[in-house]
C-alpha positions in Angstrom: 0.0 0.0 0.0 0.5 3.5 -0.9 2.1 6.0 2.1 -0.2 8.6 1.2 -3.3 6.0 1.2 -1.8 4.9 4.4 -2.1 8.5 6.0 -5.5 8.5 4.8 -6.5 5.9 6.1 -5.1 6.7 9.1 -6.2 9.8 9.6 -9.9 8.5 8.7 -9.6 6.0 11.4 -8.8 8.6 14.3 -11.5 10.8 12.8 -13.6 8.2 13.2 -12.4 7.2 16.7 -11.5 10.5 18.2 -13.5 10.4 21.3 -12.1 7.1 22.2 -9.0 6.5 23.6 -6.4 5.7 20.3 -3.3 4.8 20.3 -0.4 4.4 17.4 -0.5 0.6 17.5 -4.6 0.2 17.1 -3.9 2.9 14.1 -1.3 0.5 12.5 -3.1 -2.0 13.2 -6.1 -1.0 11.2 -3.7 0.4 8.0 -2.0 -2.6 7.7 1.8 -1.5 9.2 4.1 -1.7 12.0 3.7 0.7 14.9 7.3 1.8 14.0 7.0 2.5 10.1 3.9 4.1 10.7 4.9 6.5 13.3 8.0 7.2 11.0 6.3 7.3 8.2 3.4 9.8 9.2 5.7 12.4 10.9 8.0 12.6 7.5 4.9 12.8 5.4 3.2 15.5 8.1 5.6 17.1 9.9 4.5 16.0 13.1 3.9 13.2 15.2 0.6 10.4 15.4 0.7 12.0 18.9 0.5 15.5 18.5 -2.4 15.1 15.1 -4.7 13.3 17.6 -3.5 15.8 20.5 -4.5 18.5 18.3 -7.7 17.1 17.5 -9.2 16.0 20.4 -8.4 20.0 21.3 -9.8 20.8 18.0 -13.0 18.3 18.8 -13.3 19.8 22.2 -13.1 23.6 21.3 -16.0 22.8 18.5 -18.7 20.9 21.4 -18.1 24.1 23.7 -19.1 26.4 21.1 -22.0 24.4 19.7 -22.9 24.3 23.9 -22.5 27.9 24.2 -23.9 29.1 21.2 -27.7 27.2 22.9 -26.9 28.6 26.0 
């Protein structure tokens, strides 16, 4: 497989898993690769780490249900 369709698909399985607790070797798991090329892999072709993309989205996920509950409020 493809790096890029590897990212994809990773990056579609923590979307899709973002309020559960994820971690590098469930992603690899689920794209087909070793926890180690796949953390390589992703933070050559992204410029960061599995880590800090899921770090930064849970934030992102977080900061979105706060506005949504304040927005009603």
């Amino acid at each position: 497989m493809e790096w890029m369709a590897i990212i994809g698909d990773s990056v579609q399985y923590i979307e899709d898993h973002i309020t559960e607790d994820i971690s590098t070797e469930n992603i690899a798991k689920a794209v087909g690769v070793s926890p180690f090329y796949f953390q390589k892999g992703f933070a050559m072709l992204c410029g960061f780490s599995v880590a800090e993309y899921i770090r930064n989205r849970k934030s992102v996920s977080m900061t979105e249900s706060w506005s949504y509950v304040f927005r009603f409020a």
